[in-house]
C-alpha positions as CSV (number, residue, x, y, z in Angstrom):
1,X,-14.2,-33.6,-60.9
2,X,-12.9,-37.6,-60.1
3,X,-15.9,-37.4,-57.4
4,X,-18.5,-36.5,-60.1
5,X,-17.3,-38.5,-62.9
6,X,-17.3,-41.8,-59.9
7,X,-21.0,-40.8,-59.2
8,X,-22.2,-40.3,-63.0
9,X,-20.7,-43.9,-63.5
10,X,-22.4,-45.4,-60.5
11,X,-25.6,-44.2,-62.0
12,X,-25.2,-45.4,-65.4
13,X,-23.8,-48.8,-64.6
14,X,-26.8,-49.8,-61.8
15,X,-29.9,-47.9,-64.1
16,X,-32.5,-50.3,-61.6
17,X,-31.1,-48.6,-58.4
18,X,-31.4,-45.4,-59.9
19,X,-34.6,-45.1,-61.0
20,X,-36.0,-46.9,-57.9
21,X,-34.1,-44.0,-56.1
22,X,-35.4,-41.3,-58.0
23,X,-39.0,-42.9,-57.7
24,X,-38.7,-43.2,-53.8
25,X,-37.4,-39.4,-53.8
26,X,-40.2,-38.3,-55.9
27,X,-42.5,-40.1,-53.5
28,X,-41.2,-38.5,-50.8
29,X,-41.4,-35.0,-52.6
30,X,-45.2,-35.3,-53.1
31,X,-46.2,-37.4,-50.0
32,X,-43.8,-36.8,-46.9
33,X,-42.2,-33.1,-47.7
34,X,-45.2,-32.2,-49.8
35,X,-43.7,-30.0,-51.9
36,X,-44.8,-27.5,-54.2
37,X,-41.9,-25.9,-56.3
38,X,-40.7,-28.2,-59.1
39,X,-37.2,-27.3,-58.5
40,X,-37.4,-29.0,-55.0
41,X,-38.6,-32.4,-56.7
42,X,-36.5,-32.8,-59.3
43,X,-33.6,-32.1,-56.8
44,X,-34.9,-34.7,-54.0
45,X,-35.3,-37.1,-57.1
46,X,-31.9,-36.9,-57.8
47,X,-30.7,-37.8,-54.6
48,X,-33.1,-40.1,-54.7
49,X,-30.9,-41.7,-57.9
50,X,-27.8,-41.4,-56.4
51,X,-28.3,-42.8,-53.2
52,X,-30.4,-45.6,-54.9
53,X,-26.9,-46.5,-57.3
54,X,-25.0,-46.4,-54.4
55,X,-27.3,-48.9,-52.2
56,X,-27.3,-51.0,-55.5
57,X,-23.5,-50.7,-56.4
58,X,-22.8,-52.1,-52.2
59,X,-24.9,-54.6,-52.9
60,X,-24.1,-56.1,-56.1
61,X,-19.9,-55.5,-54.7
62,X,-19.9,-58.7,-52.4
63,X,-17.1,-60.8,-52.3
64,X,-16.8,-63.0,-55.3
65,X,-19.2,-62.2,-57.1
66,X,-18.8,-61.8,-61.0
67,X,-18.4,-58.1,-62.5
68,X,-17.8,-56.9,-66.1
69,X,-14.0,-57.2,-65.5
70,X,-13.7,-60.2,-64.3
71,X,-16.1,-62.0,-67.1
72,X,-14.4,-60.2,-69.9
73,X,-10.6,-60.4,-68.8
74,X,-8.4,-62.8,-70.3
75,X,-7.9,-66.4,-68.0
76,X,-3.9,-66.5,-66.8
C-alpha cells in the first residue's frame, strides 16, 4: 500500500509530467500499438502518467534545488 500511495503522490504533485505521459501513451495506443479495445488505452495512458511523473519528479530532484519543504520550513 506505501508503493501506491508513493505513486498517487508522484502524480499529483508533477500534474505537467503526467498528463504529457498519459498523452504520449495515448499516442502510442492509437498510432504505434493501434489499438482497438478502450480498455487497452486507458491502461497504456496510465502508464503513460506514471512514467511521465516519474521522468518529471528525477528531474525537478537535482541537487539543490528548491522544493515545498525547503521554501516553507522554518530558517535555523
Amino acid at each position: 500500500m506505501n508503493q501506491v500511495n508513493t505513486q498517487i503522490s508522484k502524480l499529483t504533485s508533477n500534474p505537467i509530467g503526467s498528463i504529457a505521459g498519459a498523452y504520449a501513451g495515448y499516442y502510442v495506443a492509437k498510432n504505434l500499438v493501434k489499438s482497438q479495445q478502450m480498455w487497452m488505452t486507458i491502461a497504456i495512458s496510465v502508464v503513460g502518467a506514471i512514467v511521465g511523473a516519474g521522468v518529471q519528479s528525477k528531474m525537478g530532484a537535482k541537487k539543490g534545488m528548491p522544493s515545498a519543504t525547503t521554501i516553507t520550513a522554518p530558517a535555523k
